[in-house]
N, C-alpha and C positions, 0 to 999 in steps of 0.2 A: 504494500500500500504506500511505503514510504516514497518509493522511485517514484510515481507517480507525482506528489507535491513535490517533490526535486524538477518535475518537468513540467510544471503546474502551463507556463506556457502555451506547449503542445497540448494537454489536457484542454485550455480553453479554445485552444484552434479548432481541435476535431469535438468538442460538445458543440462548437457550433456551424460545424459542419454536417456532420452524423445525424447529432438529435435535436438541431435549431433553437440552442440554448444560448442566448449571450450573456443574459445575467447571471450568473452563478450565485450569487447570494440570494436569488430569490428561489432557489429549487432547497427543498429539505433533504436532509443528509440519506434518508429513506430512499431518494428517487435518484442524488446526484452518484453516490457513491456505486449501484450496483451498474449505470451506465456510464462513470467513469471507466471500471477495470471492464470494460466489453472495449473498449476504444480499442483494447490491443489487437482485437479479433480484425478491426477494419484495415485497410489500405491506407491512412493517414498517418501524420507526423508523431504520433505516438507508439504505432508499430514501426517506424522507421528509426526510431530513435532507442528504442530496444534493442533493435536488431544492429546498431551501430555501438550499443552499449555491449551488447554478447560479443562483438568482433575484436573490441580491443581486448590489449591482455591484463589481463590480471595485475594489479599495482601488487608491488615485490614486499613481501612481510618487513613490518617495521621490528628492529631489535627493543628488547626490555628499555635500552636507554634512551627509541626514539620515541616511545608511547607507555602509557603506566595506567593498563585496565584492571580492573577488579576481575578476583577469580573466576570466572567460569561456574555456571552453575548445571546440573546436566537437567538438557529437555528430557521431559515426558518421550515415551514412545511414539514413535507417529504411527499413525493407521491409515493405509489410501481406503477411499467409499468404496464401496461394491458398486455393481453397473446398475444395482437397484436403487441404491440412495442416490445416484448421481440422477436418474431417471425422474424419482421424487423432485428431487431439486431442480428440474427443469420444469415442473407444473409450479412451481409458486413464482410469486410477484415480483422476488428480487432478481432472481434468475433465468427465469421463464422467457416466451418470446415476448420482443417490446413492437409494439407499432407495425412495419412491414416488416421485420425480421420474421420471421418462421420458425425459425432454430431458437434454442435455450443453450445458454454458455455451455451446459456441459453434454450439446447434443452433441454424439459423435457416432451417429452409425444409419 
């Protein structure tokens, strides 16, 4: 979610090109946020700028004396959805098809 507001930018070029959004303050976090992260899915300046962020390399690990982070704490386990929950999640609101879209974010077959 974070890369997103780092590209806030591109985010407002393609909401108002995609979903003819200009004012961003006038939409609730409800409606801006689930068609914000679809933006990646289209052809605009926000899947290009990923895909320009995937190409470069990787910035080279800083030593203990160039950065001084607190331990490490370990993630929980992760679990990917089954094809059923992903399924569920394309009939609701947040995820589901918007407007002429057809497809739900996690339609893949």
């Amino acid at each position: 979610m974070g890369w997103f507001f780092e590209h806030l930018d591109d985010v407002l070029s393609d909401m108002s090109v995609f979903h003819r959004v200009d004012e961003l303050d006038q939409l609730p976090a409800a409606v801006f946020l689930p068609r914000m992260v679809r933006l990646a899915l289209y052809d605009g300046a926000v899947r290009h700028a990923m895909r320009r962020a995937a190409e470069q390399p990787a910035a080279a690990p800083q030593t203990p004396a160039q950065s001084v982070r607190p331990a490490a704490v370990p993630a929980a386990p992760v679990r990917a959805h089954t094809a059923d929950e992903l399924k569920a999640l394309n009939r609701t609101r947040e995820y589901g098809p918007l407007g002429v879209n057809q497809a739900g974010v996690f339609d893949f077959g």
